[in-house]
NULO-870358 format. One record per atom (N, C-alpha, C, O): x, y, z. Coordinates in steps of 0.2 Angstrom, whole numbers, plus 5000, padded with zeros to 4 digits. Example, Ala and Ser with C-alpha at 12.3 -4.5 7.8 and 13.67 -1.06 7.14 Angstrom:
<gulos>
506649725039 506249785039 506649845039 507149835042 506449895035 506849955036 506450005039 506750065040 
</gulos>
This chain:
<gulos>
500449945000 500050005000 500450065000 500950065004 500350114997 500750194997 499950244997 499350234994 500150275001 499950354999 499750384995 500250404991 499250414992 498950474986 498750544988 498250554990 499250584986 499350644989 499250684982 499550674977 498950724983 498650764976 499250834977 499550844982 499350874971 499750944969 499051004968 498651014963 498951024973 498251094971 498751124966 499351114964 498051184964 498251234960 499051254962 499551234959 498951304967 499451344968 500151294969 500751324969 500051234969 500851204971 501051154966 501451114967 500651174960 500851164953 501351224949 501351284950 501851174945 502351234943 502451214936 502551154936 502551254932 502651244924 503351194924 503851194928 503151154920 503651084918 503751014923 504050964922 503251034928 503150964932 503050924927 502750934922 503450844931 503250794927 502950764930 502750784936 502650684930 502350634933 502550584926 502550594920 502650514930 502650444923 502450394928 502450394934 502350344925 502050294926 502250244922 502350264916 502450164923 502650104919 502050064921 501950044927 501850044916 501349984916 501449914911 501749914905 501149854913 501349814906 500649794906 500249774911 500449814898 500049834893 499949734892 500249694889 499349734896 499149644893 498549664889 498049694891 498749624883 498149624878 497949544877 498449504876 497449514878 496949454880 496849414875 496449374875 497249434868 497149394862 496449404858 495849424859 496649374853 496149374846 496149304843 496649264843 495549284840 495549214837 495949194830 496049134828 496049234827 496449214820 495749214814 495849224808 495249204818 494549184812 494649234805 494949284804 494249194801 494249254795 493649314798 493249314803 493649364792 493049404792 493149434799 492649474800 493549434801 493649494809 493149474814 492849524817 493049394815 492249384819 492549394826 492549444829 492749364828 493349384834 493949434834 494149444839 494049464831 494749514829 494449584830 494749634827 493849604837 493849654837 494449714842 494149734847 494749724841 495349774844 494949814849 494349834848 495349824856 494949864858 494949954856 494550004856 495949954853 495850014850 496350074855 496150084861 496650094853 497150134855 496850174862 497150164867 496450204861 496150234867 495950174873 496150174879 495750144872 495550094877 496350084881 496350044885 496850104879 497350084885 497550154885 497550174891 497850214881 497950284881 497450294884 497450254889 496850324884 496650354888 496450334894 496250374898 496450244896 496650244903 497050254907 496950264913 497650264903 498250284908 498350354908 498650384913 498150394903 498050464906 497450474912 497550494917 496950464910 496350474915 497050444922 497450494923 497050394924 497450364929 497850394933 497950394939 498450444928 499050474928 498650564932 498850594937 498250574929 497850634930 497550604939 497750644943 497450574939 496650564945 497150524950 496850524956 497750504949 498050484956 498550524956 498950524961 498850564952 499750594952 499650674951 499850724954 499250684945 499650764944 499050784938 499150774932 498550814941 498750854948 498350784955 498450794961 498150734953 497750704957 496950704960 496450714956 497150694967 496450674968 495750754969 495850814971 495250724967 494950784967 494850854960 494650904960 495350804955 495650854947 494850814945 494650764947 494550884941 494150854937 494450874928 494750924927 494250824923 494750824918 493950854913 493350834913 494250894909 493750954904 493850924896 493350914892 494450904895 494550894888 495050854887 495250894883 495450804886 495950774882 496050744876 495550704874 496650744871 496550744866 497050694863 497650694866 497050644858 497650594858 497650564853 497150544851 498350564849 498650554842 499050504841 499650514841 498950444841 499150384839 499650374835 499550404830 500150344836 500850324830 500950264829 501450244827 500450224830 500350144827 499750134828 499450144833 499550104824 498750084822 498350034826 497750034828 498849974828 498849924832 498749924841 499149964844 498549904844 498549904852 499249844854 499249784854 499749884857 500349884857 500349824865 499749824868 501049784868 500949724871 501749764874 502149804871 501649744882 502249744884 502249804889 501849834892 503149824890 503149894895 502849954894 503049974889 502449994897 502550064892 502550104896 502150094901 502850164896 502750214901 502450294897 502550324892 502150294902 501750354903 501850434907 501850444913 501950474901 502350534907 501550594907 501150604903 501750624912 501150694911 501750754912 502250744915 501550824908 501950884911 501250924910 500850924906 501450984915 501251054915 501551084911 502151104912 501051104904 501151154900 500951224900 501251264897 500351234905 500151314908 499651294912 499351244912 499651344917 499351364923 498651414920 498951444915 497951424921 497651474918 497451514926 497351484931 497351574926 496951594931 496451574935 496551574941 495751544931 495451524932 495451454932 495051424929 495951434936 495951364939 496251294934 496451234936 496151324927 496251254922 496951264921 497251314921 497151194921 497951164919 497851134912 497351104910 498251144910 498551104903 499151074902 499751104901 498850974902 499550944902 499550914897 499050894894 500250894895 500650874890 500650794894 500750794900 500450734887 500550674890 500850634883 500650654877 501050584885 501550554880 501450484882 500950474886 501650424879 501750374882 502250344876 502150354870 502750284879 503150284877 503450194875 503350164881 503650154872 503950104875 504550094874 504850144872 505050024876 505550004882 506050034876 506550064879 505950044869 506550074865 506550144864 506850174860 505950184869 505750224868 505550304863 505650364863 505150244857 504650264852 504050294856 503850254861 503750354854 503250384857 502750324853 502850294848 502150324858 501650284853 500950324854 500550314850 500950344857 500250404860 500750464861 501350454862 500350524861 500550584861 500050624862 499550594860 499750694866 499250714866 499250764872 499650774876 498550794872 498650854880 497750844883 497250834881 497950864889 497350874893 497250954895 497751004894 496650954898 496651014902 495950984908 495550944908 496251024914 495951014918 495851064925 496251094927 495151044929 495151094935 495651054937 495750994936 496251114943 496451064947 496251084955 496051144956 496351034959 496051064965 496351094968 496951094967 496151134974 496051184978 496251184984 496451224988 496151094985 496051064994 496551004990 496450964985 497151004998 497550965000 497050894999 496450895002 497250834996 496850774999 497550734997 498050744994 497250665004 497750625004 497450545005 496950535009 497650505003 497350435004 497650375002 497950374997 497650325007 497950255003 497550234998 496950234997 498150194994 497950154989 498450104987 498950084990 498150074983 498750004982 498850024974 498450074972 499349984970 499749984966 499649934962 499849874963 499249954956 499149894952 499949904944 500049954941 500149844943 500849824939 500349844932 500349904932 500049824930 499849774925 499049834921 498549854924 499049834916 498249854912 497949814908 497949824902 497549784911 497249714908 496549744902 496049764904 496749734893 495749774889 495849674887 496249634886 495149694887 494749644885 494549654877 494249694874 494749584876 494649594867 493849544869 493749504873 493249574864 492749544865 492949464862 493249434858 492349434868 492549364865 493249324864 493249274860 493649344869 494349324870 494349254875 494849214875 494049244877 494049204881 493749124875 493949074876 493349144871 493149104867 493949064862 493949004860 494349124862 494749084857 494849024859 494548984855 495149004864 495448934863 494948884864 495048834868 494248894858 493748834859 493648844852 493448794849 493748894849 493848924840 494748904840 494848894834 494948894842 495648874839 495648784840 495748744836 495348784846 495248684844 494848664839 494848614837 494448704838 493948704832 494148674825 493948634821 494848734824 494848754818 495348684818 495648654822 495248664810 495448594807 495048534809 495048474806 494548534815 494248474815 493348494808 493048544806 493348424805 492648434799 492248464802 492048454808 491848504798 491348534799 490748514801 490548464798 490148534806 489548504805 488948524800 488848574798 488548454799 487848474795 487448514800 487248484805 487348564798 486748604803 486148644801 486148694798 485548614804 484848634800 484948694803 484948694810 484948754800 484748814803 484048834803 483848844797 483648824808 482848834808 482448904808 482548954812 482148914802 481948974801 482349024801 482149064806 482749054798 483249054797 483049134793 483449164790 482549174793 482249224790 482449284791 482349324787 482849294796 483149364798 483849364796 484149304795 484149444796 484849454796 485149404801 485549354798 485149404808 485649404811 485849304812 486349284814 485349274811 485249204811 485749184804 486149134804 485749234796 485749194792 486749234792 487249214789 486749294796 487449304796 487749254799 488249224796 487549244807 487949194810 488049134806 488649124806 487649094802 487549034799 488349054793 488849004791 488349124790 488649114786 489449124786 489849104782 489549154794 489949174797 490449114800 491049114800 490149054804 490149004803 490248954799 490448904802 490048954792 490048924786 490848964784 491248924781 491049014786 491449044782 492149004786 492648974784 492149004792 492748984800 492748914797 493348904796 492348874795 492348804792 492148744800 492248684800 491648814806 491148774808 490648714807 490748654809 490248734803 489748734800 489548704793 489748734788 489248654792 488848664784 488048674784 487648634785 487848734783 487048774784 486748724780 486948704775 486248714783 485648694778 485148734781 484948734787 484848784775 484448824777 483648804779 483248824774 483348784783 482648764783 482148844784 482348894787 481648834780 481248894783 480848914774 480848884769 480648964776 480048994770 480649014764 481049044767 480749014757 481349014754 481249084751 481749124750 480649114748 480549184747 480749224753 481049274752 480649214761 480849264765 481649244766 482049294769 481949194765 482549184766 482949234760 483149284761 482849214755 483049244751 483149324752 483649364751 482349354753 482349404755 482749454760 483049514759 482849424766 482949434771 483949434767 484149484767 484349384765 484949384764 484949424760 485549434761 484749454754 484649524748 484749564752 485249594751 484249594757 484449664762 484849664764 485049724764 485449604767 485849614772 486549614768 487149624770 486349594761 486949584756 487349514758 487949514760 487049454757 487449384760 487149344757 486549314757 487849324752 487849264746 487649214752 487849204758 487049174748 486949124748 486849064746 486449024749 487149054738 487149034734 487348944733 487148904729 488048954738 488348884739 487848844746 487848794747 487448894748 487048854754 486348804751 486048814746 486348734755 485748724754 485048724758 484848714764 484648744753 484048784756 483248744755 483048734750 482948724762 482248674762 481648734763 481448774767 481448734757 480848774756 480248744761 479948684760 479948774768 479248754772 479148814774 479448864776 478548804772 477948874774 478048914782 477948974781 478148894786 478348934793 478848904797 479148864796 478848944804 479148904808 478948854811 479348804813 478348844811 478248774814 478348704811 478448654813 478348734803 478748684799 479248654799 479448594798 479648734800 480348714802 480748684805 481248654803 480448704809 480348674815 480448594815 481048574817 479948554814 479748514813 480148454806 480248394807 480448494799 480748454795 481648454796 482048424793 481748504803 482548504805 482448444809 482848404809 481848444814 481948364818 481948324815 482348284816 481448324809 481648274803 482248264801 482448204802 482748294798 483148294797 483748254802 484048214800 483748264810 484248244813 483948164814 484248114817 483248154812 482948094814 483448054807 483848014809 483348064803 483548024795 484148014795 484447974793 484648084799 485348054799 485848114794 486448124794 485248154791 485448214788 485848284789 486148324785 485748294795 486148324798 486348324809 486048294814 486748364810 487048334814 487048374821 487048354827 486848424817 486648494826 486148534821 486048544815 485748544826 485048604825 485548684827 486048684829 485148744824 485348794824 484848854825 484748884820 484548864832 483948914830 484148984826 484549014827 483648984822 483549034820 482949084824 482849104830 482549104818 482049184821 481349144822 480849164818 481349084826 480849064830 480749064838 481349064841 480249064841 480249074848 480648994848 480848954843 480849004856 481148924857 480948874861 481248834863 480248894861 479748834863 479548814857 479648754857 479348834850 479348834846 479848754843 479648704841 480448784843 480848724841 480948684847 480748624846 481148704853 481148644857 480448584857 480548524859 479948604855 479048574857 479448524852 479648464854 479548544845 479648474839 480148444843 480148384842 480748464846 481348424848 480948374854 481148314853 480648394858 480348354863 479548314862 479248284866 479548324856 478648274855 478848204854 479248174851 478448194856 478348114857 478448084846 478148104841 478848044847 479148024841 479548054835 479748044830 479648114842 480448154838 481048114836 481348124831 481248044841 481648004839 482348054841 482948034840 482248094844 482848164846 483148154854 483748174856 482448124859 482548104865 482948044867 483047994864 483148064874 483848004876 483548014882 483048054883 483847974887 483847934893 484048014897 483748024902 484448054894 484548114898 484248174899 484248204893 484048214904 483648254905 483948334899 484348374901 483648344894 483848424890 484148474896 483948484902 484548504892 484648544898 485148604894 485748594892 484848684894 485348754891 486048744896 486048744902 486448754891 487148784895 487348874893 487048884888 487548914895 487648984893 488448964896 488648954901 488848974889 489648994890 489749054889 489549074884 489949094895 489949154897 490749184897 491149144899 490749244894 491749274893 491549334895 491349384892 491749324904 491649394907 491949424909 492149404914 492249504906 492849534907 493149514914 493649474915 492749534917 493049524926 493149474927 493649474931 492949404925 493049324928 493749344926 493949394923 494049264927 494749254927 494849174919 495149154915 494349164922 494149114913 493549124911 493149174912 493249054907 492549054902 492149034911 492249024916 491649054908 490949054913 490249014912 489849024908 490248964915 489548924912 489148934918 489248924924 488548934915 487948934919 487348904917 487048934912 486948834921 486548804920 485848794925 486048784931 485648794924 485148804916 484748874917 484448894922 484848914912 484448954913 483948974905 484049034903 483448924902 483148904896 482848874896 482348904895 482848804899 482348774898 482048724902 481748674899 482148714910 481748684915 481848714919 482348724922 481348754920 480948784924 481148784932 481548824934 480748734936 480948714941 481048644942 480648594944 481848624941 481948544941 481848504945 481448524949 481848464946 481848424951 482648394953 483148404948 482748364958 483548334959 483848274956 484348264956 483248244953 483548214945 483948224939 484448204937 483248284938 483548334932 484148374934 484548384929 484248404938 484948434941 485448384941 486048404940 485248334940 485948274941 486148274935 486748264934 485548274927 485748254921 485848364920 485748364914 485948404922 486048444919 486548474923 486748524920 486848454928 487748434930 487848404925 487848434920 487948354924 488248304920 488248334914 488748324910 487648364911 487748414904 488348444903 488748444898 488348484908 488648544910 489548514909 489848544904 489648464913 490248434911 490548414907 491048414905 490048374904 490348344899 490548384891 490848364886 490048464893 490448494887 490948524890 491348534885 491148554896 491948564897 492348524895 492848544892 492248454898 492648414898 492848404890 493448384888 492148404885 492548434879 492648454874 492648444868 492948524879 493248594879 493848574882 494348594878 494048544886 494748524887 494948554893 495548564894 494448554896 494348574906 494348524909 493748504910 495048494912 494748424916 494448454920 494548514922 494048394925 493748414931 493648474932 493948504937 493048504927 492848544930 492448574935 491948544937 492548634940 492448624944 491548684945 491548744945 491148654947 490448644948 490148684954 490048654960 490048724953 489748784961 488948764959 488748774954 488548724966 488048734964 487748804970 487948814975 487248834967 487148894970 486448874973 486048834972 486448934980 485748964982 485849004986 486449004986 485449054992 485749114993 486349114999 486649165000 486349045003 486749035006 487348975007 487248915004 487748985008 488348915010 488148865016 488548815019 487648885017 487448825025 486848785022 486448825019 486848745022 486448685021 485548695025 485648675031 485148715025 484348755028 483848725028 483548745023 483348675031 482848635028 482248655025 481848615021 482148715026 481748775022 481848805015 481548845011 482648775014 482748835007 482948745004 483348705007 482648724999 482548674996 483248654993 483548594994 483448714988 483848734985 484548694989 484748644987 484948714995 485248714998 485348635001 485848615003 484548585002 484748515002 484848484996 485348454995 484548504992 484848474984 485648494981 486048474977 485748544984 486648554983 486848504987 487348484984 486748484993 487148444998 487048374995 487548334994 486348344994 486548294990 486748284983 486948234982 486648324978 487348334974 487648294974 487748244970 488148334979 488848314981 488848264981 489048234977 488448214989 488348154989 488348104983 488748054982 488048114980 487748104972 488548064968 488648014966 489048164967 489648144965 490148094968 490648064966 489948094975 490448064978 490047964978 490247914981 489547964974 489447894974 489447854966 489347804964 489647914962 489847904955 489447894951 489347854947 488747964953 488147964950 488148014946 487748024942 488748064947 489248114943 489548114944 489748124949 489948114936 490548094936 491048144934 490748194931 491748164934 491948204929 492048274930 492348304926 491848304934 491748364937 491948354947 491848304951 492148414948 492248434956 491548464959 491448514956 491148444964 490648494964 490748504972 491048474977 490348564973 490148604980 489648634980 489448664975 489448624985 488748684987 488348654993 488648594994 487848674997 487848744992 488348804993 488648804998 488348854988 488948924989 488248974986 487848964981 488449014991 488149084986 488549084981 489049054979 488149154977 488449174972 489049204974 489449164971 489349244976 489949284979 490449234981 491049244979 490149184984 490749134989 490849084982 491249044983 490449084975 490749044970 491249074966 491849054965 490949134965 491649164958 492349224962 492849244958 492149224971 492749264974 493149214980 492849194985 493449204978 493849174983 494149234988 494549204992 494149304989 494049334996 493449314999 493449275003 492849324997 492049304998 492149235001 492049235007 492349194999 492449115002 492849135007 492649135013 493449155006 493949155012 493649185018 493749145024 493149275017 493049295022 492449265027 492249295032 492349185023 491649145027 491949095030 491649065034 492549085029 492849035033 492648955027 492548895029 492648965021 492348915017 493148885012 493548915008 493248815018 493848785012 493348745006 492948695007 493548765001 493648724995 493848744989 493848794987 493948694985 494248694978 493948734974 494148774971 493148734974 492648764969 492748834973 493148874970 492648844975 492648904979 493048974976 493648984976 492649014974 493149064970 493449044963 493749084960 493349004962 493448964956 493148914951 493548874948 492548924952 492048894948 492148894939 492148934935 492048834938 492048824928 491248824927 490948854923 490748774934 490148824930 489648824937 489748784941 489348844937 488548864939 488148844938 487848854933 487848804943 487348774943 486548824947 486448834953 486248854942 485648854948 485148834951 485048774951 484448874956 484348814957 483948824954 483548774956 483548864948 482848864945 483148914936 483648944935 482548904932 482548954928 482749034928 483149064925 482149054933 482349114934 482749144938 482849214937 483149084942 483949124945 484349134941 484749184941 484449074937 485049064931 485049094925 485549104922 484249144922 484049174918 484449234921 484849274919 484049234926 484349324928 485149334932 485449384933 485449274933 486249274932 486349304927 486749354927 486149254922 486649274916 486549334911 486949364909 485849344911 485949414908 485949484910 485849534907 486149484919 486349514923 487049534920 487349584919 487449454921 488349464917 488249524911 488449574911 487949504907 487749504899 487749574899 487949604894 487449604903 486749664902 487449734907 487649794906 487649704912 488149744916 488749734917 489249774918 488649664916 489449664916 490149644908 490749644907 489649644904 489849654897 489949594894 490149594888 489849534897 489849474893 489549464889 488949484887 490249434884 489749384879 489649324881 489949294885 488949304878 488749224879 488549194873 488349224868 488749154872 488649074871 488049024871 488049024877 487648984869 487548954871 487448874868 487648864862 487248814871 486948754869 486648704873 486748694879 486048674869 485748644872 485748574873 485248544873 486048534875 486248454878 485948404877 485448414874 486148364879 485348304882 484748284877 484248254879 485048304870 484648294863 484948214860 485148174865 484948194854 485348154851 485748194847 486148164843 485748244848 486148334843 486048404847 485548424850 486748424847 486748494850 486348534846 486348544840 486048574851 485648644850 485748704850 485748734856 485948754844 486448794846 485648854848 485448884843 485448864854 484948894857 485348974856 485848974859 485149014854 485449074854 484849104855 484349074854 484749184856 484449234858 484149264852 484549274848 483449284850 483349334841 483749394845 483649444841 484149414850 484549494851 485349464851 485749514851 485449394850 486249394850 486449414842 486149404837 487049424844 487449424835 487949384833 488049334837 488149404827 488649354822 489149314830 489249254829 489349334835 489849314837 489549254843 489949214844 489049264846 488749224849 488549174846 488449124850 488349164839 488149114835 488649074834 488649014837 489149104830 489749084830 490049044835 490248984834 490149084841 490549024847 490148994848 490348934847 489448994849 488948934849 489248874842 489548834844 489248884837 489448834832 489948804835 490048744836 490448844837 491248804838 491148744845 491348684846 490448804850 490548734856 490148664853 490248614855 489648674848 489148614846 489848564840 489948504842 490248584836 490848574834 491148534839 491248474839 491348554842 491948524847 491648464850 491848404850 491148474851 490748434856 490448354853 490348304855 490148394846 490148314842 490848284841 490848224838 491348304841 491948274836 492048234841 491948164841 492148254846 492448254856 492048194858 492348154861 491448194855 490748134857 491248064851 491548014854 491248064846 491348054840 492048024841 492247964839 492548054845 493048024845 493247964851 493747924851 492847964854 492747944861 492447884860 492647834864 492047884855 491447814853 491947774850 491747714849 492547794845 492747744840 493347724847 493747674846 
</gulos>
């Protein structure tokens, strides 16, 4: 810990400096074509953090409010490594505004940012601890997905009926996917609005092939056909409700049903976690019972496992870490466990029950006095109903800037369940985990 002691106006003097050295971690890109993953966060995303920072703790410091800054780039790229960061006082104004000169530099130092502020500075002495962070971590979106698009790539593609398939953003991801060497689209759905709908948005679809049926519930209905006959190998929603396509995957002589309880996964890439984030179920059962929870752990696992997560490790959730005979939630985490330790789940580490806090922090676990492995370091999330694990995740989604992912389990074929509001890249990772996941199934069986 050190000190943060701010310079007021008047104890400001022409040519002060202040710097700072950081090392600039950038979290990777997938290599994909079409830039589906390569989005950059962009020269400012780390220049204007370490200005803001260099201003708001050093010079002039705490209590400086900042009016204007302005910043010229010398490489196009978001740069890796040492870099340092200087501020100087280039004028004093009467009424209270400063103007500084900021720079930033690296280890052979080449300016790479160049640029100035102006700002109130303050008036009153302030002083306060703080700690010292090394390190400035941006998040490239969807970085966390690479290395499940990098196992991806070179394994064959899947056949996939993409169901009703009528809108921009269902027929970009299909194509988007088609292009990484995901996927092979087969387009089901009304063939005058497919066509239409890909006209507007300017996307050949020429090499796809396309099953002309009058609606969604058609479509619905001849993509189950499809996985029934052998035709193809993962479903892909499109711009249908998802009761809609689940009802045909779950009616009686779908031929689609297994011995295992259906169950959504959401693969979550949350700036702030420390890896990928899964959380189950928040889609499609409602209020499980402790059966279903047993087949939708075991969902849960066995697509990490592959993902290439051994013994993933399994937080099941409820509002407390003590076991309660009134919160139902909290006996069914305890047998769980039981559960795994009688080899009724296999393949995964589990705990619970854990709050949410004592799953994804390990101070939160520590400050409860809670030893364990899952603890603060959770691969996935268990909740105990629809509505907790719904408003989990797109709580991450909505505030905390995750991308998600999804798939559906527990089929005779992965269901790439996505949202009518996700885009090209959520489709996308979704393809690569239904990819991964049949080869993973596929090579296991020979």
């Amino acid at each position: 810990m050190q000190a943060l002691e701010n310079r007021t106006y008047d104890e400001l003097t022409i040519g002060e400096t202040a710097a700072l050295m950081r090392e600039l971690e950038r979290l990777g890109t997938s290599g994909l074509k079409n830039d589906i993953l390569e989005l950059q966060p962009g020269a400012s995303a780390w220049a204007g953090l370490l200005l803001s920072h260099l201003i708001e703790t050093q010079l002039p410091g705490l209590g400086t409010i900042i009016l204007t800054q302005t910043l010229t780039y010398g490489r196009p790229d978001t740069p890796s490594g040492a870099i340092t960061a200087t501020l100087a006082v280039r004028e004093k104004r009467t009424d209270g505004h400063v103007v500084l000169d900021f720079q930033c530099s690296d280890p052979s130092g080449a300016i790479l940012v160049h640029g100035w502020a102006e700002v109130v500075a303050p008036r009153e002495k302030l002083r306060r601890a703080a700690s010292v962070s090394s390190s400035v971590k941006l998040h490239t979106p969807g970085a966390r997905y690479r290395a499940a698009l990098e196992k991806a790539q070179g394994l064959p593609p899947i056949r996939t009926a993409v169901v009703h398939s009528v809108d921009e953003a269902s027929l970009r991801g299909a194509v988007e996917a088609a292009d990484a060497g995901l996927i092979v689209p087969i387009l089901v759905g009304p063939a005058a609005r497919i066509a239409q709908a890909a006209e507007a948005a300017g996307l050949p679809l020429g090499a796809f092939e396309l099953i002309d049926v009058p609606h969604s519930h058609a479509a619905a209905e001849k993509s189950v056909a499809l996985v029934r006959e052998g035709q193809v190998e993962a479903l892909m929603k499109g711009a249908l409700h998802t009761d809609e396509l689940m009802g045909a995957v779950v009616a009686s002589g779908s031929g689609l049903k297994t011995e295992r309880r259906i169950s959504h996964i959401f693969a979550l890439d949350v700036p702030s976690y420390h890896k990928p984030l899964f959380i189950t179920d928040a889609a499609i059962n409602i209020y499980p019972t402790l059966d279903d929870k047993r087949d939708i752990v075991q969902n849960a696992i066995d697509l990490c496992v592959a993902l290439g997560i051994d013994a993933p490790k399994v937080a099941i959730l409820s509002a407390t870490e003590m076991v309660h005979a009134k919160i139902s939630s909290t006996v069914e985490a305890a047998a769980l466990c039981k559960m795994a330790e009688r080899g009724q789940i296999t393949g995964g580490l589990l705990d619970g029950p854990l709050a949410f806090d004592n799953a994804i922090s390990k101070e939160a676990a520590a400050a409860k006095h809670i030893a364990s492995s899952v603890a603060g370091d959770a691969d996935i999330l268990l909740a105990p109903d629809l509505e907790s694990g719904n408003m989990i995740a797109k709580q991450l989604i909505y505030l905390a800037g995750a991308d998600a992912a999804g798939l559906v389990l527990g089929a005779r074929v992965p269901i790439m369940l996505t949202s009518r509001a996700d885009g090209a890249l959520a489709r996308v990772a979704s393809c690569a985990l239904a990819q991964i996941f049949i080869r993973s199934r596929l090579s296991r069986a020979v």
